[in-house]
Structure formats: C-alpha cells, structure tokens
C-alpha positions in Angstrom: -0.5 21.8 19.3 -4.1 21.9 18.6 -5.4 24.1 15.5 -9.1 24.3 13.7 -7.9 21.8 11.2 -6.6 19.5 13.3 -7.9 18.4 17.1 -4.7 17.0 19.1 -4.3 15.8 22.6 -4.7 17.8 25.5 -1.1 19.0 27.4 -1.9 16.6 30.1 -2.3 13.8 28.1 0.8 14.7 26.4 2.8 15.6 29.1 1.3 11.6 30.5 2.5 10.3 26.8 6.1 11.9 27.3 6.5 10.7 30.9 5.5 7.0 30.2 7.8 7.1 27.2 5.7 6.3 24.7 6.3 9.5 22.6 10.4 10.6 22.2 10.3 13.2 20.6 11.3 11.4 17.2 10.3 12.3 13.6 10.4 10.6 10.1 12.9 12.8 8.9 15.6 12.2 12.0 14.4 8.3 12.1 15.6 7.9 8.6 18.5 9.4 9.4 19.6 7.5 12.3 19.6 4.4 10.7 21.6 5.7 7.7 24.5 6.4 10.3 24.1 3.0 12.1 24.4 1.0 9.4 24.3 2.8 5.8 25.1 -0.1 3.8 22.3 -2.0 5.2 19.4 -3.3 2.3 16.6 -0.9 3.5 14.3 -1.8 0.1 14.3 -4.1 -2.2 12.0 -3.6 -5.3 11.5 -6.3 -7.8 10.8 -4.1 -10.5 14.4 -3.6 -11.3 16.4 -0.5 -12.2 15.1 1.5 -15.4 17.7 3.1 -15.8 19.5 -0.4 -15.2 18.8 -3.9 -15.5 15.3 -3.8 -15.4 16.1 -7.5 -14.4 17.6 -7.4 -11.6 15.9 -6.2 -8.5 16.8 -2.9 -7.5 18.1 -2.6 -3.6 18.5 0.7 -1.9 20.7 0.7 1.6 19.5 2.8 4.1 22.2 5.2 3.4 21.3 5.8 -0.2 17.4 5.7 0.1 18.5 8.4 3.2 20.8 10.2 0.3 18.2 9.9 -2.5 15.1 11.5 0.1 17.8 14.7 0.7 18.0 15.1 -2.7 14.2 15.3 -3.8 13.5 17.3 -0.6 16.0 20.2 -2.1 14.0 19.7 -5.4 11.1 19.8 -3.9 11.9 23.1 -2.2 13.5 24.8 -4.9 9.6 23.9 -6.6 8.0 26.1 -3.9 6.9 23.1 -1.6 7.2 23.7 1.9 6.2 22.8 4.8 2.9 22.5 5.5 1.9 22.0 1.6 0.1 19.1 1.0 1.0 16.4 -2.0 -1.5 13.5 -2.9 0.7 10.3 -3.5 -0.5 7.7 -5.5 1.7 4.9 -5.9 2.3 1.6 -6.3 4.3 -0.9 -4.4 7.0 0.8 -6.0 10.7 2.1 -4.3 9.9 5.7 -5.3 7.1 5.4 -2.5 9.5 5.7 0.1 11.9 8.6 -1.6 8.1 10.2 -2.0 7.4 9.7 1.5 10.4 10.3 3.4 11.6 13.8 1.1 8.0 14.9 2.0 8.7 13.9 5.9 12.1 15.9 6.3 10.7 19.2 4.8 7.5 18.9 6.7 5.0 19.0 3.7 2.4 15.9 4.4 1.5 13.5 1.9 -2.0 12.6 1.5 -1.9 8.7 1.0 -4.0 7.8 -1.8 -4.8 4.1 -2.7 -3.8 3.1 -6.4 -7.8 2.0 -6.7 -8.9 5.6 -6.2 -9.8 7.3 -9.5 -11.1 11.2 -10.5 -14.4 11.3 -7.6 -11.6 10.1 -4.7 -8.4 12.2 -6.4 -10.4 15.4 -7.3 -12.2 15.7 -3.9 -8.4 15.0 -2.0 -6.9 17.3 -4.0 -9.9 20.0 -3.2 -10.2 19.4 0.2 -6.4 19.4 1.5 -5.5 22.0 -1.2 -2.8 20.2 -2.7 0.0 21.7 -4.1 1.1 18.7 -5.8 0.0 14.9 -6.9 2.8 11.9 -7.2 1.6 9.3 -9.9 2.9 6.3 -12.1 2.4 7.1 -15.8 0.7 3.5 -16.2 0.2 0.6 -13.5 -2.5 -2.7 -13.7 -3.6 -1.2 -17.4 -5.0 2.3 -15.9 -3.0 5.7 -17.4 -3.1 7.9 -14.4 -1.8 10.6 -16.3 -5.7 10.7 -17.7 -6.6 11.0 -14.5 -4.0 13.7 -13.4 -5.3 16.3 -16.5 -8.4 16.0 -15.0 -7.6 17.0 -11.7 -5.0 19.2 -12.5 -8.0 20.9 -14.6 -10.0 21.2 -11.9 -8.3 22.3 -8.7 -6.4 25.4 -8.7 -4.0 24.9 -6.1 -2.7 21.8 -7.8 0.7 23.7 -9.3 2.5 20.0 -9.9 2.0 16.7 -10.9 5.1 14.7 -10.3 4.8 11.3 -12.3 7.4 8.4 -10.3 7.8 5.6 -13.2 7.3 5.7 -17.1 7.0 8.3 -19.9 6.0 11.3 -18.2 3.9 12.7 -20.7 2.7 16.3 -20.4 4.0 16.6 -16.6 7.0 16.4 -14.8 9.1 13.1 -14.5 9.8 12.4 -10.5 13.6 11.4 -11.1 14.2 15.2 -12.7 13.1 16.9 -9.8 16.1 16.1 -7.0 19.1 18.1 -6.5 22.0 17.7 -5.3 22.2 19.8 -1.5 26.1 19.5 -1.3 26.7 20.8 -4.8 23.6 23.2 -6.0 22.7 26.0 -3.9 18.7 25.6 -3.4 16.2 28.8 -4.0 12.5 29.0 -2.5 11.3 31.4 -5.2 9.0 32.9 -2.3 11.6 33.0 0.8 15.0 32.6 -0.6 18.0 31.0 -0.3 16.8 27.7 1.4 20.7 25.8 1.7 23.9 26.2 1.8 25.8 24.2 -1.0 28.2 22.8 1.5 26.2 22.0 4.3 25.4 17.9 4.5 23.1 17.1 5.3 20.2 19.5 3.6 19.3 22.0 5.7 15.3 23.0 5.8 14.6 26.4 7.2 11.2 25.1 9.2 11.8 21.4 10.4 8.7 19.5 11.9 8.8 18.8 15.7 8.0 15.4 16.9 4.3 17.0 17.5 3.7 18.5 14.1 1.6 16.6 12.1 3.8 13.9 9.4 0.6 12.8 7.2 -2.9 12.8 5.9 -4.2 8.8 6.4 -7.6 8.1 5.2 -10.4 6.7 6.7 -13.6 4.5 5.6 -16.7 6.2 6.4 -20.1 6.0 6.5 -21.2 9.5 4.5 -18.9 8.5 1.5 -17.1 11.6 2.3 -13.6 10.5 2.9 -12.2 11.9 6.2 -8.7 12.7 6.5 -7.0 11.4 9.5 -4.1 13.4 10.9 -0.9 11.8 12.4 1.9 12.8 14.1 5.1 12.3 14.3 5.4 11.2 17.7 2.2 9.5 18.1 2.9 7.2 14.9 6.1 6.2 15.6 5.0 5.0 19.0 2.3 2.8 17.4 5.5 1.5 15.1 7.5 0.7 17.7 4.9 -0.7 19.7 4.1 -3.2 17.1 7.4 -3.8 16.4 7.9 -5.5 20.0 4.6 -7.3 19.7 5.4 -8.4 16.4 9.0 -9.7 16.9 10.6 -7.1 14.3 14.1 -6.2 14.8 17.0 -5.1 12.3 17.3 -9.0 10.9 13.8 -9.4 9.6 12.5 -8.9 6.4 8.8 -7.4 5.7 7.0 -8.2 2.6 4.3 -4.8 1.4 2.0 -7.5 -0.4 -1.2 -5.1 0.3 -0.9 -1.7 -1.2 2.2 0.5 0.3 -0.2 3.6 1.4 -3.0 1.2 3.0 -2.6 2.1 6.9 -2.1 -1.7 7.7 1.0 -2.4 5.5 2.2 0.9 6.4 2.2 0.7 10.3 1.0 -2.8 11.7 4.1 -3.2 11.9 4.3 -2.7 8.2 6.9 -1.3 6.3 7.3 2.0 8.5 8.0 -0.3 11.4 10.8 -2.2 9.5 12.5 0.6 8.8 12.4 1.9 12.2 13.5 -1.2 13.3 16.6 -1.3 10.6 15.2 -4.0 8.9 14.5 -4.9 5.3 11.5 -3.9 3.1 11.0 -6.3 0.3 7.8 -4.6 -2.0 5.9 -7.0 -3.6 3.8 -5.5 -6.7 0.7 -7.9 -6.6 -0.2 -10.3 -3.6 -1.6 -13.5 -5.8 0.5 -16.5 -4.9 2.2 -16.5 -8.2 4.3 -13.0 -7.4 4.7 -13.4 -3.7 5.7 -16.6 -2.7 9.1 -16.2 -5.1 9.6 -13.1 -3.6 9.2 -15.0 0.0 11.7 -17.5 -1.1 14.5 -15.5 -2.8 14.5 -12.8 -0.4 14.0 -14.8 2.7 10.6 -12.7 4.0 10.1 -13.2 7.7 6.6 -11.6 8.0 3.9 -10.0 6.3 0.4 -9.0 6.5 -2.6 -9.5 4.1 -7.0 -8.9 4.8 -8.4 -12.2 4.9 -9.4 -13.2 1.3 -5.9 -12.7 0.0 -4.9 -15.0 3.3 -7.6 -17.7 2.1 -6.1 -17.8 -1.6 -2.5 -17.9 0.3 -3.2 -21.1 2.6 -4.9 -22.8 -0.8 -1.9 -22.2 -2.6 0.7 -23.0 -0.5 0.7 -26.6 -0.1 1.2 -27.3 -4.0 3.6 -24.7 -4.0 6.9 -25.7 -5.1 8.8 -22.3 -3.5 10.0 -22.7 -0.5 8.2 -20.9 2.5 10.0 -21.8 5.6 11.8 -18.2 6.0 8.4 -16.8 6.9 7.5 -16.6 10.7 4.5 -14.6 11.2 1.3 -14.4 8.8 -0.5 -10.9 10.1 -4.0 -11.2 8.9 -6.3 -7.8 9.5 -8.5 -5.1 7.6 -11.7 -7.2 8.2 -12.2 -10.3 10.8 -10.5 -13.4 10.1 -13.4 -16.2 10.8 -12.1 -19.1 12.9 -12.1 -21.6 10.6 -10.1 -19.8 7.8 -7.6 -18.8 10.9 -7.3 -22.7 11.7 -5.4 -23.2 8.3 -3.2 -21.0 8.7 -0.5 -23.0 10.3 -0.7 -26.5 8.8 -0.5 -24.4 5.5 2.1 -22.2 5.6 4.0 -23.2 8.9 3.8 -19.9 10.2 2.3 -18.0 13.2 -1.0 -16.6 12.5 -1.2 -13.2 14.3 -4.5 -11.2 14.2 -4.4 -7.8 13.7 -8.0 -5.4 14.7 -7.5 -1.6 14.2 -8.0 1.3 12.3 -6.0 4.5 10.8 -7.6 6.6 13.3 -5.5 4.6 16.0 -6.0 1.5 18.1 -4.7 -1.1 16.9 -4.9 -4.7 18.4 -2.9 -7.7 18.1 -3.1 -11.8 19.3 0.5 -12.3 21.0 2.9 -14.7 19.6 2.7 -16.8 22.4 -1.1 -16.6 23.3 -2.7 -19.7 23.1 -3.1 -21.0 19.9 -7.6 -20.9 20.4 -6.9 -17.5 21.7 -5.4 -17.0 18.3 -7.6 -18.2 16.1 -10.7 -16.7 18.1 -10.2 -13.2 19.5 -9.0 -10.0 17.4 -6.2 -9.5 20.4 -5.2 -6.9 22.8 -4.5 -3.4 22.6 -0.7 -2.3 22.0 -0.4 0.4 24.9 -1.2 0.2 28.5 -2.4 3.4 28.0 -4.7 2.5 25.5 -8.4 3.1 27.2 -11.1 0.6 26.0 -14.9 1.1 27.0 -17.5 -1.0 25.4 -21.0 0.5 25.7 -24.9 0.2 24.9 -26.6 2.8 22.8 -26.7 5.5 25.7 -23.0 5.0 26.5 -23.8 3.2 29.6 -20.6 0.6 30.3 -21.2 -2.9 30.0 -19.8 -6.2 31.9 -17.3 -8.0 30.2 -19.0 -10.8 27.5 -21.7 -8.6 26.8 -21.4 -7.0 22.6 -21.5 -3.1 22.5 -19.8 -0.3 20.6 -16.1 -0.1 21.1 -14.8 3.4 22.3 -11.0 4.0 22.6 -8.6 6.9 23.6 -5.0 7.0 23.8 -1.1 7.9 22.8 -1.6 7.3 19.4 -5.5 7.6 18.8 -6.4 11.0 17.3 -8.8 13.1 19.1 -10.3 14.9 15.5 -10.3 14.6 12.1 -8.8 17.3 9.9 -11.2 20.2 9.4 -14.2 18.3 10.5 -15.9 19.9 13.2 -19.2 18.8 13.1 -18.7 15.2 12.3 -15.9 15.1 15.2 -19.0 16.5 17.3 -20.4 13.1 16.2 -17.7 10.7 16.4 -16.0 11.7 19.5 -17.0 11.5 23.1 -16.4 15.2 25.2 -13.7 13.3 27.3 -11.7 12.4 23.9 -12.7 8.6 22.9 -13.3 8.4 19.5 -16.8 6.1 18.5 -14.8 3.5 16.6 -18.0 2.1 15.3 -17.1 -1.6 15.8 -19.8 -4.3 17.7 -17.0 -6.0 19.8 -17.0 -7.7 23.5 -14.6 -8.4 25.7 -13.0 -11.4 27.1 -11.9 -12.6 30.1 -8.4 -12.0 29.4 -9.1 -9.0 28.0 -8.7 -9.6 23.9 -11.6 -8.4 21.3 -13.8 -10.0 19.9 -15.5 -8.2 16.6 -18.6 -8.6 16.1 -19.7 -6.7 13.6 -20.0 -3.2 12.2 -22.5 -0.8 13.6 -22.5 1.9 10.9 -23.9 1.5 7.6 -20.7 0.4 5.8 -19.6 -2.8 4.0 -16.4 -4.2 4.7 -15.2 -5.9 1.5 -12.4 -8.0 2.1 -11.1 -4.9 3.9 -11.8 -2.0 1.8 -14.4 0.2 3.3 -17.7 1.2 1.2 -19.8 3.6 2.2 -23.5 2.6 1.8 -24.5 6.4 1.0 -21.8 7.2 -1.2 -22.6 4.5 -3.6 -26.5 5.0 -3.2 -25.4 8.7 -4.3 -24.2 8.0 -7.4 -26.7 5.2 -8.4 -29.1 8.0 -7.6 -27.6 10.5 -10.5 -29.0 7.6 -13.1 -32.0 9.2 -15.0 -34.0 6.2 -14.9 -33.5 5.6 -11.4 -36.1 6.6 -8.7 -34.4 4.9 -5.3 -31.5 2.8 -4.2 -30.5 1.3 -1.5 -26.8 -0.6 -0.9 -26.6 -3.6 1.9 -23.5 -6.3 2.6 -24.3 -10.0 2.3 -22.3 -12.3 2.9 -19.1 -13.7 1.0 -16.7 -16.8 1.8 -14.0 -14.6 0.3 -14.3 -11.2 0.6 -16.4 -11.5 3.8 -19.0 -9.3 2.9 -19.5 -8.2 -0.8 -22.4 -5.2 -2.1 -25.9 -5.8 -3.1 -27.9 -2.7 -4.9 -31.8 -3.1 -4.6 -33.0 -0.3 -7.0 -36.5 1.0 -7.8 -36.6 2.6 -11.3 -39.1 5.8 -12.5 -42.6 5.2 -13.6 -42.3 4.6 -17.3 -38.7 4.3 -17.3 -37.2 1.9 -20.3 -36.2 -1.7 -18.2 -32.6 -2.0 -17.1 -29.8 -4.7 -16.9 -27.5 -5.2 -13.8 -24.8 -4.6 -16.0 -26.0 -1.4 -17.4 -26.4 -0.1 -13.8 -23.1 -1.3 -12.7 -21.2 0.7 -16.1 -22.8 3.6 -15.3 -21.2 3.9 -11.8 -17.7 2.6 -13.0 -18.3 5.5 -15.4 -18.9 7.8 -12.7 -15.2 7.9 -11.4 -15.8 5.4 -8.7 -13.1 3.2 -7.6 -13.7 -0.2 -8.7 -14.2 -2.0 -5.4 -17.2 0.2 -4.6 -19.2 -0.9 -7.8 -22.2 -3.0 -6.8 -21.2 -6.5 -6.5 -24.9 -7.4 -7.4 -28.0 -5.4 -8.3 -31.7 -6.0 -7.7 -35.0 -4.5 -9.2 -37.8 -4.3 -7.1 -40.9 -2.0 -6.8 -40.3 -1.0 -3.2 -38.4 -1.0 -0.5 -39.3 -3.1 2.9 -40.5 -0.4 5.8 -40.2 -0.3 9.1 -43.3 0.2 11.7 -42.8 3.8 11.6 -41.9 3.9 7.9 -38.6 4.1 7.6 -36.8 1.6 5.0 -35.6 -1.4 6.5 -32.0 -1.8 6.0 -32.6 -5.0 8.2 -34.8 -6.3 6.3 -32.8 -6.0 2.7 -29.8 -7.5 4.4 -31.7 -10.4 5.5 -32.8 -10.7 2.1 -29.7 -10.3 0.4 -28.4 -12.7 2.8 -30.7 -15.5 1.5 -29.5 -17.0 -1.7 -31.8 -15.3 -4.6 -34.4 -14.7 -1.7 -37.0 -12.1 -2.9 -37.4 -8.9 -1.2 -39.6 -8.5 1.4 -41.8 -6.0 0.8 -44.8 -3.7 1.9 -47.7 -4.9 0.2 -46.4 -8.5 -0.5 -43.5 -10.6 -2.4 -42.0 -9.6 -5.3 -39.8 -11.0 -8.1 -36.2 -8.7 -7.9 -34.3 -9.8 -11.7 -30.6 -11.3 -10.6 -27.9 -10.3 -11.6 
C-alpha cells in the first residue's frame, strides 16, 4: 500500500507481480521459520569470532533452528521494551552473528532496521537516527579500534526519540547489553507497557499482535547520492525476496552452498546479490568473515569449504594477487561475484587463472535492478559486459538528455522499472519528483549501452558522485564540510582515476584573502574531525587561486577532472596556469 513516506507500486503492477509469480506473499519472519522446520539442525551461520560466553576459540555455529529460536526470543524483548511495529532501529554492526538475531527479531515484529555501515560515524548516525525517528540503535562496544559507544552518547544526546541503545558484543558501558534483552515466549508472559499483554506464555511460537504482510515494508536500505543527503530506500517484503530468489537461480545457490559476507553484512550487495539473505532463503550456509584481506578470508574459504562470494573490485584485485602464493587451499570456491563499481576487463581476465573460479559480474543498486553475467555466458561476455537483468519483467530504457530512446550500442542514462525496483524514496517527495519518471522508472543515473544480446555495459556515472572502490561519495556533501573551514573561501571535489579503488577524491580548494597557508593534511584532519566517515575524506587536496569556468561562467567540473586526471597536471584556469601544492 502506498503512504506519504513511502511510494509503492501501483495495484496493477502488483496484481502483474503476483500473477507472474514473482511476489508469494512471503516475509522474513515466515521465511526464517520455514527453514527452521525443514531442517532445524542445519549450520545456518558460522561466525569465526567464537562464543564469549564460550570458547572464544572455536567458531560459533548457529542451526537454523536455533538462530530461528534465538530471533523469537529478542523479538519478545524487544516488545516488552515498547518496540513495535513500525518503530525504526539503526543497526550498526559488524560481520558479526548478532547481525542476523538483530535483523530477523526486528523482521518478525515488523519494526525496520535502518542498515547502517560500520564506516558511518556521528554526521551519518545522527542524521539516520533524526530522519527515521529511531527508537533504538544496535552497536558493538569496540570494532577496528573505534568505541561506538562514543558515538552512541552523542546521538543518544541529540535525538529525542532515540529511547535505546542496544550494544551486541563487549562491555556495554552506560547502555544496554544486546544478550540481556531476550526473553523467553514459552516461559515469561510478554507486556507492551503501552498496549498490553503482547503473548501468551504457552503459545510457541511468539505471537505478535500486528504481523507484517508480504507488502508491508521489511527495511530502510541506503543509497549513495549525489546531495550528500543520504536517502533511505524502502523494501518490501515481497519485492526483496523475489530479487533473492531471483539471484539465487542465476547464481547457482541452493541448500549445499556455503556464502562467505567478506564485504560488510548491511552493504546491499552482500546482503541480497545473492548475499547472505539469499543463502538463507535458499537453506544454505552463511560463513561471516570479519575483514576481507587475503590473510582472514582465504582460511575461512578453506576450513569452511566457501562455494561463493562477492567482493567490489579493489578487494578482488588484492584477492587474484594473493592467491597464487597462497598456501590455503581454494578449490571449494565456485563463483567469485565482483560488483559495487565496474570491474575493468583486464582485472576480470585474472580472475580465473587465479583463483579457478567463475567470475560473475554483478551491476545494480539498493534501489533495485540488479544485473548479472550468467554462468554459462561466454567467457568475453563475462569479462566485458555488466550482465542482464534478473526479471523478465524488469523494463530497461536507455535515453539521451530529453529522454528520447536510443538504438542499441548507443551510451545514454539507464532508466529501469520493475517487481523489485522501488517507485520512491522514503519521505522524499521532491527529490522522487526528480529521480523518477511519471510512468514509474526510476533515473538510475548510470551512462550504460546495450548490447546485442542485451547485457550492460557501464559506462560511467552521470551524477556528480565518485565511486570509490564501491562506496558512494557525494561531491556536495564533502564540498559542504570543507566549506565550514574558516580559512576556506571555495572547494570543489572531482574523481580521478585509481588502479585500485577505480576512482579515488581530489579537493581543489581556494582559501580567503589573507588567510594563514594550509597543508593537505591539515585540510584532510579537519573533515575527519567533522564526523565524516573515513572513506569520504579527500584522497588528495589541491590549492589553487581559482577555479576553471565554463563559457557561461559556470565552474568547470570537466575541466578539474581532466586535471586531476593528469598526473600532478596544474589546474587549468581563467586567466592562465597555476602552481596547485600536492599533497
């Protein structure tokens, strides 16, 4: 059903959905619980990280029965806390099992999480937590040297409607630890201090008073933009499974493979393409993998006999330069899926001879589409194109600047609409005036063409945003905050290029009349300072005393990625060369 917050499909679309059989009426919740009465003794997650309360040792490995037991349990706890459905909860995790008891209580009462990336820090957290007025926020106490619980205080400081923070693994602190909160359903009658008496202490499984329906939305996603204002992205129930199962079957996933998370569990590519999501629909085996260098995965890959996985492209690079002095043994893995940012051809080429897997090349976004080469396409189609859509009902127009179609070959911006595309971001009117056509496609902002057998080919990005080895930087958010510096007067934030992240940040930077000179490093510390996530701090800064113009006056953004392009090029500018300092 469609609401102000939250644009959704038109009945006949729907109604088409239903009738093809893309969307059956499934949802997290009853998934989950499916798969625990098929086969509850099953290894549903294996986490490396070992048991705290255990043998922090040994891995620890949850069967679908009890990770379907322990997400009952912190659902009554949940709802004896006052969350419901509908509430909102920013998780934060790591590659951690507790992601998935997060996840899945939050899925069965119908409050939606609001996936956060571990990167994110107080600008990001704050502004989710605002916007979505969360009622709660899931942390680690510590993870890669960062103390989140810092960065909890301060949000909990500032946003009123934040009533809990919920920390998953280690000391606590001031807040609440995550393994205190569950209850036991069959034992402990459950209370909403609000509505009542939410269960009865002998029913089994817990029972919610307000289930979500298969079109009721299961989760906040995020998206990349070009503002710097994150946009939330809402998903269903029915349209995301579809995409799961969908991928599944393109992917070769069934109930005997084994999926290695080696990106970051609440990234939508690790999550869905087919990602961990799509194991566990498929009754298959997530192994989680708490850093992706060669080092930490590759014995996970051995010992655990990982079939597939899926990493961006740098982190595929370092993989394929590893692996043949690697003395693990790789041959369990099957299927390398390589996505977030395009793959070039020649990096794709070593895929094979390296790791004696199939490379399969993933192009989509959290907002929907998603795109993959087929196992058994051609291995030049593989290397080459960005594959095919998953659905037949999945609507691909390529057009000029006025929207006009254009011939297959010819580059243009990629427009999409279908089953599990979403037709508006959550409470977003006037930017999904923007971004969406009036007949539904959504302005994916992707250069691609088409080829002949109908795969993508990505060309490039048409909005003003830097893909950096597959995170998304907006040019005007980081501009924004390198504008808040007193001694700068302008800045302006391009891509160049990089042979391992793809495309990395350049900051050219104009400073006030009379303002005391500035390093690179001084610039780059203040932003860091500033909250930012660390993957959206300049890469490299540049003085200069203006900015290149256009014919009409306008600042070239052209120009200053040509320049950037050019190794230690000068910047062109308006009344001649000048000498930018280098980082």
């Amino acid at each position: 059903m469609s609401t102000p917050e939250a644009p959704t499909w038109p009945e006949e679309f729907a109604a088409r959905y239903r009738e093809a059989g893309w969307w059956r009426g499934e949802t997290f919740g009853r998934m989950l619980r499916e798969r625990a009465a098929e086969h509850p003794d099953r290894i549903a997650i294996v986490d490396p990280a070992g048991d705290p309360a255990g043998d922090p040792a040994e891995p620890r490995r949850w069967t679908y029965g009890e990770l379907d037991r322990r997400a009952d349990r912190l659902a009554a706890g949940l709802l004896a806390r006052g969350i419901t459905k509908g509430d909102k909860v920013v998780v934060q995790l790591p590659n951690i099992a507790e992601f998935f008891e997060t996840v899945f209580a939050l899925f069965r009462i119908g409050a939606l999480p609001v996936f956060a990336l571990p990167a994110h820090r107080e600008t990001e957290i704050r502004y989710f937590c605002e916007f979505t007025e969360a009622a709660a926020y899931v942390i680690p106490a510590e993870d890669g040297g960062f103390d989140y619980r810092d960065l909890a205080a301060q949000v909990l400081a500032a946003v009123p409607t934040l009533r809990h923070v919920f920390v998953a693994a280690g000391d606590p602190g001031a807040f609440e630890a995550l393994s205190d909160v569950p209850v036991d359903p069959n034992t402990d009658p459950i209370t909403d201090p609000v509505t009542g008496p939410v269960s009865d202490p002998m029913s089994d499984p817990i029972t919610v008073p307000d289930p979500p329906g298969p079109s009721d939305l299961a989760f906040l996603q995020l998206s990349g933009g070009s503002t710097g204002v994150p946009k939330l992205i809402p998903r269903t129930h029915d349209d995301y499974i579809y995409s799961l199962r969908g991928s599944n079957e393109l992917c070769g996933v069934d109930a005997s493979s084994v999926y290695l998370v080696a990106l970051p569990a609440a990234h939508n590519f690790p999550l869905s393409s087919p990602g961990s999501l799509g194991a566990l629909y498929a009754g298959a085996r997530v192994v989680l993998c708490p850093r992706p260098a060669p080092e930490v995965a590759f014995p996970l890959i051995e010992s655990e006999g990982v079939t597939i996985t899926g990493l961006v492209p740098p982190l595929a690079l370092v993989w394929t330069e590893a692996a043949p002095s690697s003395t693990y043994d790789l041959s369990s893995l099957e299927v390398l899926l390589v996505g977030g940012a395009k793959f070039s051809e020649e990096a794709a080429r070593r895929v094979r001879p390296a790791l004696g897997c199939t490379l399969q090349q993933v192009f989509g976004m959290a907002e929907g589409l998603v795109n993959y080469t087929r196992l058994d396409d051609p291995d030049e189609t593989i290397v080459t194109t960005q594959g095919r859509p998953i659905s037949p009902d999945d609507e691909i127009r390529i057009v000029d600047d006025e929207d006009n179609d254009l011939p297959v070959g010819a580059r243009g911006h990629l427009l999409t609409r279908g089953p599990y595309t979403i037709r508006g971001y959550w409470k977003a009117p006037e930017h999904n005036a923007r971004s969406f056509t009036p007949d539904g496609f959504y302005r994916t902002g992707d250069i691609v063409r088409l080829t002949e057998t109908g795969h993508l080919v990505v060309e490039g990005r048409a909005k003003d945003q830097i893909n950096r080895g597959g995170e998304k930087i907006a040019a005007e958010e980081v501009e924004n905050h390198l504008l808040a510096h007193p001694s700068v007067h302008d800045a302006n934030v391009v891509a160049e290029p990089d042979p391992y992240l793809g495309e990395r940040t350049c900051a050219y930077v104009i400073l006030r009349a009379g303002a005391e000179p500035l390093k690179p490093v001084a610039v780059k510390k203040f932003v860091r300072g500033r909250g930012l996530a660390a993957y959206k701090v300049p890469d490299r800064v540049e003085f200069v005393e203006a900015f290149p113009q256009t014919g009409v006056g306008k600042i070239s953004k052209k120009d200053l990625r040509a320049a950037a392009s050019a190794t230690r090029a000068p910047v062109p500018q308006p009344g001649g060369p000048s000498q930018p300092t280098q980082t």
